[in-house]
VEXPA-225551 format. One record per residue (C-alpha): residue in three letters; y, x, z. Coordinates in steps of 0.1 Angstrom, whole numbers, plus 5000, padded with zeros to 4 digits. Each point is the difference from the previous one (the first is absolute). Layout:
// VEXPA-225551
ALAYXZ ...
***
This chain:
// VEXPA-225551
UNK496747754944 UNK503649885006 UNK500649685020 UNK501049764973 UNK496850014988 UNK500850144966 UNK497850324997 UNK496949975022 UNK498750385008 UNK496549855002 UNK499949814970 UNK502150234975 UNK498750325012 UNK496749884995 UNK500349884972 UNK501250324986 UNK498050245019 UNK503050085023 UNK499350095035 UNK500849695027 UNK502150155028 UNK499349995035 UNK502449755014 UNK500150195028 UNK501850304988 UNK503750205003 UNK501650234983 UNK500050355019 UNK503149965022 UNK500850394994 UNK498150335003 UNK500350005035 UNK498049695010 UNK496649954997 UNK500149824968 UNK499649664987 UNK499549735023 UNK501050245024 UNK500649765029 UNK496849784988 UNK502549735000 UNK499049864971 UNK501049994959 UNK501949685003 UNK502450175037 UNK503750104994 UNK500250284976 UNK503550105028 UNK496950105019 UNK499950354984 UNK502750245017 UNK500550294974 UNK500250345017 UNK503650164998 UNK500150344981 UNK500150185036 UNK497149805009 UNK499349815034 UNK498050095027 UNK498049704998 UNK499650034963 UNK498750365007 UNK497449875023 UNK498749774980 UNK499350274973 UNK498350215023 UNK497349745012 UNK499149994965 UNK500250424991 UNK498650045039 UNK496749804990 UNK499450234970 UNK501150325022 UNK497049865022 UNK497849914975 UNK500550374983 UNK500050185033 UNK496749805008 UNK498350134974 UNK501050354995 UNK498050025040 UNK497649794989 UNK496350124994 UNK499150024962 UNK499049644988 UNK501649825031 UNK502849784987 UNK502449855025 UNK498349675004 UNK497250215017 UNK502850155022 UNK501949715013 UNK497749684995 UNK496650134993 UNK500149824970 UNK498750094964 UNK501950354994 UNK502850004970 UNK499650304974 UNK501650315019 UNK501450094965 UNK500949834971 UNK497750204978 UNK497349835018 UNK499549804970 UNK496249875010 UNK501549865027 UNK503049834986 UNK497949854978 UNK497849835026 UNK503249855012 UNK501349684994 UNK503350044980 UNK502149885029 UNK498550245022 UNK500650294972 UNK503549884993 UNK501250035040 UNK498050335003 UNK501150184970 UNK503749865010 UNK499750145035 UNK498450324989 UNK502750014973 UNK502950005024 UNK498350275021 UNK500250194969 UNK496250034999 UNK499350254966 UNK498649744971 UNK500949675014 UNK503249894978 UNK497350084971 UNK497649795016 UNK502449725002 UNK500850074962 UNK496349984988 UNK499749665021 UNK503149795005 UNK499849814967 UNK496249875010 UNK501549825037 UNK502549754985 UNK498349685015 UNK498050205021 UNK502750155025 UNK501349735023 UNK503250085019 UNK499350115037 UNK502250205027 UNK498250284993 UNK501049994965 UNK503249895013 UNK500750295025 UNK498450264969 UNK502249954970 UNK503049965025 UNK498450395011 UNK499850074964 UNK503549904984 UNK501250215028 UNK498250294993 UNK502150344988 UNK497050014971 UNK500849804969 UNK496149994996 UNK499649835030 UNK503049774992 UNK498649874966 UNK496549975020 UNK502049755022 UNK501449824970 UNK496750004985 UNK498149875034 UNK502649715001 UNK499949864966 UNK496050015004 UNK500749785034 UNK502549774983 UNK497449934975 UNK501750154973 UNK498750234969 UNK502150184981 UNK500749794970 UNK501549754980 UNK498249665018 UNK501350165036 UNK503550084990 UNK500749634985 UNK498849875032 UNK502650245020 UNK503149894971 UNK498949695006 UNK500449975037 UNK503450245003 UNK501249684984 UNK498249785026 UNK502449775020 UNK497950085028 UNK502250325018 UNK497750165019 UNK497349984969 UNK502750134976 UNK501250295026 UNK495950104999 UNK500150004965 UNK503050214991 UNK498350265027 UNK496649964981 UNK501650044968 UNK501250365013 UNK496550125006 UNK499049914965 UNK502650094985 UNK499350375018 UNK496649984982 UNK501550024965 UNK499249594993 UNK503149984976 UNK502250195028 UNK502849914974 UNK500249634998 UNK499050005041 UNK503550195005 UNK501749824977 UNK498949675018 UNK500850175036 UNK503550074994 UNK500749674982 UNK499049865033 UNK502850255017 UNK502549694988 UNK498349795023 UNK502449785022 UNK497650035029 UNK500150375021 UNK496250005007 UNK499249914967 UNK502350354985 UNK497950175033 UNK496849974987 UNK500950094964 UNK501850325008 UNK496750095024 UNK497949914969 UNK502550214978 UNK499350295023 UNK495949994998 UNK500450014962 UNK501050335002 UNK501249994966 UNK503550214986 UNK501549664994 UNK499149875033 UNK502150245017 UNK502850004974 UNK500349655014 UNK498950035034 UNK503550275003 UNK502649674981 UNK498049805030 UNK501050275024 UNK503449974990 UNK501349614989 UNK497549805019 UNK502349785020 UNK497249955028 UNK499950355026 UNK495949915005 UNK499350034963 UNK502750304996 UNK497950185031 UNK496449934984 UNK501650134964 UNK501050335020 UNK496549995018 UNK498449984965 UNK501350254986 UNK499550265030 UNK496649995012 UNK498549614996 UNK498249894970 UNK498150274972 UNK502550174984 UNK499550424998 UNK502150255015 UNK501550104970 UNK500949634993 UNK501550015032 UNK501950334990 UNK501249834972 UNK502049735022 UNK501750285022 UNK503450044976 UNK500949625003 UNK499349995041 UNK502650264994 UNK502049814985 UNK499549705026 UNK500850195027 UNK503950034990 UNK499949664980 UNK502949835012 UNK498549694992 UNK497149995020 UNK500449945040 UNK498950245030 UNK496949885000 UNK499050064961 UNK501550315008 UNK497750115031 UNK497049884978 UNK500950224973 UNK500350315021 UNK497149865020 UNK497750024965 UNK501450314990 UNK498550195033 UNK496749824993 UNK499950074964 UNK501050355002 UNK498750055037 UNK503450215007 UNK501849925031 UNK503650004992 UNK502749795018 UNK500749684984 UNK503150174983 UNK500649984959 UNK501450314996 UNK497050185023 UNK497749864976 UNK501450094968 UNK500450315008 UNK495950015009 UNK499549834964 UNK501650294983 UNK498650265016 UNK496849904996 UNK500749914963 UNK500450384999 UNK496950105017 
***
């Protein structure tokens, strides 16, 4: 895998019934792109390539998440007008129609399991009733038989954005199957294996990867505990990548650490993504969220901390709590209290 030569994916990972990853393949930039390999530049380009979103979000970032969440408003909208058993194929290519639900089992299974991975995915983030169950019952048979595609690309992108946390895991679930990876023991060497890779952009990739199974309970632990070892990194992308893998966990720990990132990480990009995780990126719950809201408090007024720390904090407060107070310490304590009383 790495460049020296000294752990070849093919050969190990074969060896040990590992999947072998697709060269090709990036980490997901951030939740507002359209996911890895996003600019189908290629595995080996410049991991700098990735701009992460700001908490306030650009415009262009916002775009780009609407292509994807626009397709599946389509694809939804398309179907609700559609006559009973016409899919969408029939509607815009006249070819062989897609199941117009995901209970439409006899016709999933007459699919190929990349075709049933990208249609349950799309019907998934047009929160068609059965599909994240579908995508349950399925996902661990398409390891090996998922390739990554732009449509998968442009879905999970879709999905890790969606307001649903069954949707999100779907999109965790959808990627891992891409990657080649199954949730176990063989997968998650390969992945420690290459975070220690010499190779940046395939070490980057695998600190991301190790997020997603991590999320899927494949000793979530150790996988955090790995993550923020990599947070001492001398190299900014390299903390980046962890802290966006930290996030995807969506363990307690993870965000325990995710809020010391916030605070002492020297570098402002890695600070910014910390704040990001903890707000509204990666799979933790709202009440995990909730349970981050006292130290933001404490951030805002921190002395230590610059401007900027301080806008993020106030900045994740709003999108944790969804209040719209002025960025203003006192303002917002005064909310926490009150609402500690309600």
């Amino acid at each position: 895998m790495d460049a020296s030569g000294e752990f070849s994916a093919e050969s190990s990972a074969q060896e040990n019934g590992a999947p072998v990853a697709d060269a090709r393949l990036q980490p997901t930039p951030d939740y507002v792109t359209l996911g890895p390999g996003a600019d189908f530049a290629g595995f080996g380009s410049d991991a700098k390539q990735a701009s992460p979103r700001s908490l306030g979000s650009a415009l262009g970032a916002v775009l780009a998440v609407a292509i994807g969440i626009g397709a599946a408003l389509l694809f939804a909208t398309a179907h609700k007008n559609a006559p009973a058993g016409q899919g969408l194929t029939d509607i815009v290519s006249g070819r062989p129609s897609k199941p117009v639900s995901a209970r439409d089992t006899r016709q999933l299974d007459r699919m190929k399991p990349q075709n049933q991975a990208e249609t349950l995915l799309e019907l998934a983030v047009a929160n068609s009733d059965g599909a994240t169950e579908q995508i349950s019952s399925r996902v661990d048979r398409w390891p090996g038989k998922v390739q990554w595609n732009p449509q998968i690309q442009n879905l999970t992108a879709a999905a890790l954005n969606s307001r649903d946390m069954r949707v999100r895991e779907s999109g965790v679930e959808v990627e891992l199957a891409a990657y080649g990876l199954s949730k176990n023991s063989a997968s998650l060497d390969y992945l420690l294996k290459t975070a220690e890779s010499p190779d940046h952009a395939q070490k980057i990739w695998a600190l991301w990867a190790l997020g997603l199974m991590g999320n899927r309970g494949v000793e979530s632990e150790h996988i955090v505990q790995v993550l923020t070892a990599h947070l001492k990194d001398s190299d900014e992308e390299s903390r980046h990548w962890a802290v966006e893998g930290l996030a995807l966990t969506g363990t307690d720990g993870a965000l325990g650490v995710l809020l010391q990132t916030m605070h002492d990480d020297p570098s402002a990009l890695v600070r910014e993504r910390a704040a990001c995780g903890i707000a509204e990126s990666g799979l933790f719950t709202p009440e995990q969220r909730m349970s981050a809201v006292r130290q933001l408090l404490n951030y805002t007024e921190d002395p230590s901390l610059d401007v900027q720390t301080h806008g993020w904090a106030f900045q994740a407060l709003g999108d944790i709590t969804h209040q719209r107070l002025p960025q203003d310490a006192a303002a917002w304590r005064r909310w926490y209290e009150s609402s500690k009383n309600n």
